[in-house]
LOFILO-951993 format. One record per residue (C-alpha): residue in three letters; residue number from 1; z, x, y. Coordinates in Angstrom, 3 decimals. Example, Ala and Ser with C-alpha at 12.3 -4.5 7.8 and 13.67 -1.06 7.14 Angstrom:
// LOFILO-951993
@res:ala | n:1 | c3:7.800 | c1:12.300 | c2:-4.500
@res:ser | n:2 | c3:7.140 | c1:13.670 | c2:-1.060
// end
This chain:
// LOFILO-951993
@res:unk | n:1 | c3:13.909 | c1:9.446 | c2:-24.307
@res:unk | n:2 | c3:12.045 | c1:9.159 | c2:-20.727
@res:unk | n:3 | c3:11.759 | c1:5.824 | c2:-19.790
@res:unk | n:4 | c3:9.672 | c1:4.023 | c2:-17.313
@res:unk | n:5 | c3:11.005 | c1:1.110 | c2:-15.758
@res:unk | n:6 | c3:10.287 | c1:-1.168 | c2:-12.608
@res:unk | n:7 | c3:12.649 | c1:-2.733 | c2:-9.925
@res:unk | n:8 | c3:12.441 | c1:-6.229 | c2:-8.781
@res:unk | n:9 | c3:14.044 | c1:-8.287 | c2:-6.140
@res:unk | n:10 | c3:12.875 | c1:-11.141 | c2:-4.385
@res:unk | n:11 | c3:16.815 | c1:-12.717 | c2:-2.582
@res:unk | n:12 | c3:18.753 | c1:-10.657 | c2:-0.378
@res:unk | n:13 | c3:16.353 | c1:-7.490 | c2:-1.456
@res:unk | n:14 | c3:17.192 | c1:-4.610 | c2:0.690
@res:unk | n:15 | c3:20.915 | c1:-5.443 | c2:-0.707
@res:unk | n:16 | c3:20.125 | c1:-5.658 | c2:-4.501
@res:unk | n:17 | c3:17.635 | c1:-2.863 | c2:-4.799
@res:unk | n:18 | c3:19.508 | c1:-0.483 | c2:-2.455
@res:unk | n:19 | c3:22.790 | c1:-1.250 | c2:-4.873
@res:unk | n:20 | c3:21.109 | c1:-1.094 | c2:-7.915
@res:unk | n:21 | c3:19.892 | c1:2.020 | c2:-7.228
@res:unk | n:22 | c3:22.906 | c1:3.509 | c2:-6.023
@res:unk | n:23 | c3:24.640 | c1:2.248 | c2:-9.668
@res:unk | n:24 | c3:21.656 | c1:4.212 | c2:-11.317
@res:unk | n:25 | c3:21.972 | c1:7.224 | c2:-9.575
@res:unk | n:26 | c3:25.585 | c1:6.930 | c2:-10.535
@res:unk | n:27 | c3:25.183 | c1:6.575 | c2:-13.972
@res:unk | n:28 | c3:22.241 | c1:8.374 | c2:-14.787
@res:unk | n:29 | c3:22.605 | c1:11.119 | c2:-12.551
@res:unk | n:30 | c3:18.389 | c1:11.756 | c2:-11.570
@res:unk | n:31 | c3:16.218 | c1:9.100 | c2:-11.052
@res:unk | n:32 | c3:12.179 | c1:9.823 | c2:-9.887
@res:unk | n:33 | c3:11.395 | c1:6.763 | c2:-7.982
@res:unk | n:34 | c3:8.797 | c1:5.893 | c2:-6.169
@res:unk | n:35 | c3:8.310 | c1:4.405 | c2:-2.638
@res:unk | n:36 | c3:9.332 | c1:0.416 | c2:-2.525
@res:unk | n:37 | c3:6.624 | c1:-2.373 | c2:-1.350
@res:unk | n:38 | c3:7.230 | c1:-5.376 | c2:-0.488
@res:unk | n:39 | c3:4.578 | c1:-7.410 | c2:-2.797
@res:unk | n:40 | c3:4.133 | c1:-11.479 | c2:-2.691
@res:unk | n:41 | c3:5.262 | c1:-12.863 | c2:-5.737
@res:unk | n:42 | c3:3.160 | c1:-12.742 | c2:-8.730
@res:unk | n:43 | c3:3.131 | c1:-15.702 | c2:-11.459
@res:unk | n:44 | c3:5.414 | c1:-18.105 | c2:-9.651
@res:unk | n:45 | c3:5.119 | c1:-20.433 | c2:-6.107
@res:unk | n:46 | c3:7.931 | c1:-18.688 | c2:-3.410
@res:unk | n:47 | c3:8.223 | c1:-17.817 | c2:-0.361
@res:unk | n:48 | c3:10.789 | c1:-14.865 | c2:-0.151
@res:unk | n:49 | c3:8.577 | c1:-11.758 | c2:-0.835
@res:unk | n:50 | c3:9.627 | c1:-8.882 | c2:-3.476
@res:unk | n:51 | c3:10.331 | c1:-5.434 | c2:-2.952
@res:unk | n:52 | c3:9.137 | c1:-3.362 | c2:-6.089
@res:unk | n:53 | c3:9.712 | c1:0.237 | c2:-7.153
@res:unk | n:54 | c3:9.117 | c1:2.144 | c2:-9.991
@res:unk | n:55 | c3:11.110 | c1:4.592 | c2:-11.451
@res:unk | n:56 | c3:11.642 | c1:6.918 | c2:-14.542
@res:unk | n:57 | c3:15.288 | c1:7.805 | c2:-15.669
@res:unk | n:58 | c3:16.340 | c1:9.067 | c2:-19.319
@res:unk | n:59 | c3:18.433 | c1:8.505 | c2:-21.608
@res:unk | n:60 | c3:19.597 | c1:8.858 | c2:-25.197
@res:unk | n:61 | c3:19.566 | c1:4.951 | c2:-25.876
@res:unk | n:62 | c3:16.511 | c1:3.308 | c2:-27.429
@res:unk | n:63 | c3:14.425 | c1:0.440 | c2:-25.458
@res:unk | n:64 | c3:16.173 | c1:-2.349 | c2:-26.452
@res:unk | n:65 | c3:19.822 | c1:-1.222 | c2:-25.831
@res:unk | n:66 | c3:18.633 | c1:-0.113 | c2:-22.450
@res:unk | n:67 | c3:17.253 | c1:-3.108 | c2:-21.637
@res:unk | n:68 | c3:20.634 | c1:-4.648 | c2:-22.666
@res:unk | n:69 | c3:22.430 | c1:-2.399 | c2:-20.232
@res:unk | n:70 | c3:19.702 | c1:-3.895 | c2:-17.182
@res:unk | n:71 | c3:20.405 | c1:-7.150 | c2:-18.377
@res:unk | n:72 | c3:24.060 | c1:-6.599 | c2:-17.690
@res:unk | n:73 | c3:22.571 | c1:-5.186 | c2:-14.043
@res:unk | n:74 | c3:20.555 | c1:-8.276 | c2:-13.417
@res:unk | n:75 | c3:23.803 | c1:-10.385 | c2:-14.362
@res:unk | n:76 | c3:26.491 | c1:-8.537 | c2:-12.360
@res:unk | n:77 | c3:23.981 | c1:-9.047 | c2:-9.136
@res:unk | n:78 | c3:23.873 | c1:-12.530 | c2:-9.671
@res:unk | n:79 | c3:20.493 | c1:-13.351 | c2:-12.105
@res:unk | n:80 | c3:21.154 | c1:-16.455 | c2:-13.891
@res:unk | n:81 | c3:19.608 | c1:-14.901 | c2:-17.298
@res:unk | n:82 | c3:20.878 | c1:-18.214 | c2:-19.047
@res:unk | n:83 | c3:18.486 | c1:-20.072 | c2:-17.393
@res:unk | n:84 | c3:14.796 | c1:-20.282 | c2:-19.639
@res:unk | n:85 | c3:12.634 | c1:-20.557 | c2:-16.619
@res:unk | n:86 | c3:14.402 | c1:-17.530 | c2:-15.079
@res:unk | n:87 | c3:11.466 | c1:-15.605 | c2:-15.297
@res:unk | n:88 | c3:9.888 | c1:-18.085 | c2:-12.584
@res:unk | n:89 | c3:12.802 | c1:-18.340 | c2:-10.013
@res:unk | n:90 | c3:13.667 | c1:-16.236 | c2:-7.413
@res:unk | n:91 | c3:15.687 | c1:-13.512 | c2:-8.572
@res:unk | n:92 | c3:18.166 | c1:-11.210 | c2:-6.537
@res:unk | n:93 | c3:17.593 | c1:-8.110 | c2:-9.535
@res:unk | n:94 | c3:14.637 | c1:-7.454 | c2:-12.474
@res:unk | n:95 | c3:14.836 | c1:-4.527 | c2:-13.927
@res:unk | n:96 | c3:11.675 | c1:-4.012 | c2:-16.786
@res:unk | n:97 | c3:11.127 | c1:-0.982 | c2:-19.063
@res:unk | n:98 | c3:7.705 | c1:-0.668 | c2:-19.070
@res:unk | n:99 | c3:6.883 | c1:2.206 | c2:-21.346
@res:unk | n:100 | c3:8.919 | c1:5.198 | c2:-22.634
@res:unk | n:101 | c3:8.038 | c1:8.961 | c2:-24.139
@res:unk | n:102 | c3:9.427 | c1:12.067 | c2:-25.047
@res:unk | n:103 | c3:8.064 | c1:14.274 | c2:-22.089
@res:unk | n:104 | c3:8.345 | c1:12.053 | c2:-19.334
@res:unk | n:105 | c3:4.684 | c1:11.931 | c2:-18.594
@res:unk | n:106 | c3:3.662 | c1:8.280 | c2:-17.681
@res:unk | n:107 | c3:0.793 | c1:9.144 | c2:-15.208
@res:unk | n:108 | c3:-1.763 | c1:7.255 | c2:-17.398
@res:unk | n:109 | c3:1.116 | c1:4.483 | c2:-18.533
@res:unk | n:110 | c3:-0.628 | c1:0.993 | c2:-18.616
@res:unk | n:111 | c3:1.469 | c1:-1.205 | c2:-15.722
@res:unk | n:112 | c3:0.677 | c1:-4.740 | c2:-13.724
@res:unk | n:113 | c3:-1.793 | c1:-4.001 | c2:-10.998
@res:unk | n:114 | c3:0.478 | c1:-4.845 | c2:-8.201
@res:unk | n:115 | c3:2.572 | c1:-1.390 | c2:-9.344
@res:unk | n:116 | c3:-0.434 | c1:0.507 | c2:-10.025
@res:unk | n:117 | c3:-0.777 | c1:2.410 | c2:-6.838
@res:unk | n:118 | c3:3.155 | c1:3.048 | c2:-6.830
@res:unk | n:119 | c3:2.389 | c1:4.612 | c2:-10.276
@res:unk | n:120 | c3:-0.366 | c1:6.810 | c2:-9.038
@res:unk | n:121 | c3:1.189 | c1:7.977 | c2:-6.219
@res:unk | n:122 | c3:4.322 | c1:8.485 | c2:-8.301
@res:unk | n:123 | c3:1.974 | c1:11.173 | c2:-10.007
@res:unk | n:124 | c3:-0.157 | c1:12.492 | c2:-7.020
@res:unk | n:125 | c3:-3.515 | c1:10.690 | c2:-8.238
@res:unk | n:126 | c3:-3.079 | c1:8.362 | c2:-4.750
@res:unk | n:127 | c3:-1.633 | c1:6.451 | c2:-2.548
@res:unk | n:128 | c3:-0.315 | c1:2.997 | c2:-1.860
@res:unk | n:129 | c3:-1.616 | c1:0.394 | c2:0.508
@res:unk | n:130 | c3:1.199 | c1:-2.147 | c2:0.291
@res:unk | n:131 | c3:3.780 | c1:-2.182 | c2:3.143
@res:unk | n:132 | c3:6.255 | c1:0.663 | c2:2.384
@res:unk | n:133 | c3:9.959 | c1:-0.554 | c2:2.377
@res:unk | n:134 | c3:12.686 | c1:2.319 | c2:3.619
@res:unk | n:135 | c3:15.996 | c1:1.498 | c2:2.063
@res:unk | n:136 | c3:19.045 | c1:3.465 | c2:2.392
@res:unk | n:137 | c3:20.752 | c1:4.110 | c2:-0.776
@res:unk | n:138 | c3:24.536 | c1:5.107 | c2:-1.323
@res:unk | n:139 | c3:24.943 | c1:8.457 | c2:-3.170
@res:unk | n:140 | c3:27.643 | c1:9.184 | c2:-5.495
@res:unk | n:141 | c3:30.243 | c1:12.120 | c2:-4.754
@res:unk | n:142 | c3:31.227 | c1:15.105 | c2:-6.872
@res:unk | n:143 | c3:32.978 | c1:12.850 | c2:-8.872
@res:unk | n:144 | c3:30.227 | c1:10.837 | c2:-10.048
@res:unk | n:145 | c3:31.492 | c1:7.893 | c2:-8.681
@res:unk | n:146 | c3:30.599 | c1:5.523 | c2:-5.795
@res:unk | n:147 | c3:33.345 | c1:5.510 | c2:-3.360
@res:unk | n:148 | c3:32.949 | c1:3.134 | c2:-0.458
@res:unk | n:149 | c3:34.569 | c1:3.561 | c2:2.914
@res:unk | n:150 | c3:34.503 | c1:6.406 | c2:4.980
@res:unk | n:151 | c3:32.889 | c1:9.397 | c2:4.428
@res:unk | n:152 | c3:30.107 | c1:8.033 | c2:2.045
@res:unk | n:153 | c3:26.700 | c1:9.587 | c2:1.871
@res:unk | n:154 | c3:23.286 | c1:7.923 | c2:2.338
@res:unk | n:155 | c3:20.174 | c1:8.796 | c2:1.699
@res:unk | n:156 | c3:16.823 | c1:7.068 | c2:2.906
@res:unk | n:157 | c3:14.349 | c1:6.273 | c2:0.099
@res:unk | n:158 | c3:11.356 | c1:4.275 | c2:-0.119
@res:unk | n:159 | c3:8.690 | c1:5.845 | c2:1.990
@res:unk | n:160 | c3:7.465 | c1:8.402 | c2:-0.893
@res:unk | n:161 | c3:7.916 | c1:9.092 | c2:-4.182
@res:unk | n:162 | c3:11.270 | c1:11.505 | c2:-4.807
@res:unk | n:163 | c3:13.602 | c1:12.764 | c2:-6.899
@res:unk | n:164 | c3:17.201 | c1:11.495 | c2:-6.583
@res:unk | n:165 | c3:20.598 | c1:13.262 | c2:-7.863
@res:unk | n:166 | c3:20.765 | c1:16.542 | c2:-9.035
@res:unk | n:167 | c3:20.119 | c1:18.449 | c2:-11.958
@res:unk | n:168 | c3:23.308 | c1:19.533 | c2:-13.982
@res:unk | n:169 | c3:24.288 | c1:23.247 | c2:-13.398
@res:unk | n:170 | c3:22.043 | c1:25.720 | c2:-15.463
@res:unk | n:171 | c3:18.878 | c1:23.868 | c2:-14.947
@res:unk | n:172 | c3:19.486 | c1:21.285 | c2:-17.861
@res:unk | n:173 | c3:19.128 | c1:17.832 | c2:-17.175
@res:unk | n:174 | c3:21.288 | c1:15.475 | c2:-15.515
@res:unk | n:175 | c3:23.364 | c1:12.910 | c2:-18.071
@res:unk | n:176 | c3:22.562 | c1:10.466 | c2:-19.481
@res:unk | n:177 | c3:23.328 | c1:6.912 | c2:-19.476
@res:unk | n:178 | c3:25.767 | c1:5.686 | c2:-22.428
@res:unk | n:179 | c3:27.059 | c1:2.674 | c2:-23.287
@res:unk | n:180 | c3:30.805 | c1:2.789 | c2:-24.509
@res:unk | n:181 | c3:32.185 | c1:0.030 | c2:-26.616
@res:unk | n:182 | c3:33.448 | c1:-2.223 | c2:-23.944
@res:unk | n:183 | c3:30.782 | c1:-4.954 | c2:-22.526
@res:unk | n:184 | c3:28.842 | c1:-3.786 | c2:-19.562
@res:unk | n:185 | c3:30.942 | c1:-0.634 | c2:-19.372
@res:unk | n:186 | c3:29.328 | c1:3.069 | c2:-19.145
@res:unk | n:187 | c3:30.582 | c1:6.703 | c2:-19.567
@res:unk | n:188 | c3:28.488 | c1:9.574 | c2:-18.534
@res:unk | n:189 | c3:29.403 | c1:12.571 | c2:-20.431
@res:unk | n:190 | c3:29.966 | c1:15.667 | c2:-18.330
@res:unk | n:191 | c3:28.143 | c1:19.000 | c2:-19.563
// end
């Protein structure tokens, strides 16, 4: 299943999106993302300003076990998810499914208007007006793995929409996120 999903992060931003996206790319192996804006925040009062994305990834889980996996994202980067007015306080990660399908094809996918442009451009029907955001995101070596330290590899992202990762060899598609039985633990077969 293709699902698309939105980015959020209004503390320490360039950090927490930048990370998250690098722990992705990791596990999922191809992400499309779009650029990243930096938005004012939308149903709450604060004054540290979001950066947004959107992105599509797949994977064999269903919507609500993914979701459970983003929690465990939001957690690990410091969201207070215990909290019941979390949804109104700054926030260092959100991570949202916002619709999923078969084929991939969200071009005409229903989203809040402040990631409408991001989802047209996504799709080549336009462009976005908000102030772009140019992040630089860590990519994973051969192994799969993040490695800090010397030697690891970069790549800018945020200033168009673009495909990250590679596909597997043969032309299939890159793995896909699964969830072993240990808490917030993943494996990504190799094909």
């Amino acid at each position: 299943m293709f699902y698309l999903c939105s980015i959020g992060s209004n503390l320490d931003p360039h950090t927490h999106v930048s990370r998250v996206l690098a722990e992705l790319l990791a596990q999922v192996g191809l992400l499309q993302l779009s650029s990243v804006i930096r938005t004012k925040p939308v149903g709450m009062h604060s004054s540290h300003d979001f950066l947004n994305c959107l992105l599509v990834v797949e994977s064999p889980l269903d919507a609500a076990r993914l979701k459970q996996h983003f929690v465990a994202l939001e957690v690990a980067h410091g969201r207070d998810r215990s909290d019941p007015l979390c949804k109104v306080h700054d926030r260092p990660l959100d991570i949202d499914i916002l619709a999923s399908s078969t084929d991939g094809d969200f071009a005409t996918a229903e989203v809040d208007s402040y990631l409408a442009e991001l989802l047209a451009e996504l799709y080549g029907h336009g462009e976005v007006h908000d102030p772009k955001v140019a992040l630089q995101v860590a990519i994973p070596g051969p192994s799969g793995k993040l490695k800090p330290g010397k030697g690891l590899l970069t790549r800018q992202v945020g200033l168009g929409p673009l495909v990250l990762g590679k596909p597997s060899e043969g032309g299939q598609s890159a793995p896909a996120i699964h969830l072993d039985a240990g808490p917030r633990h993943i494996t990504v077969p190799h094909q």
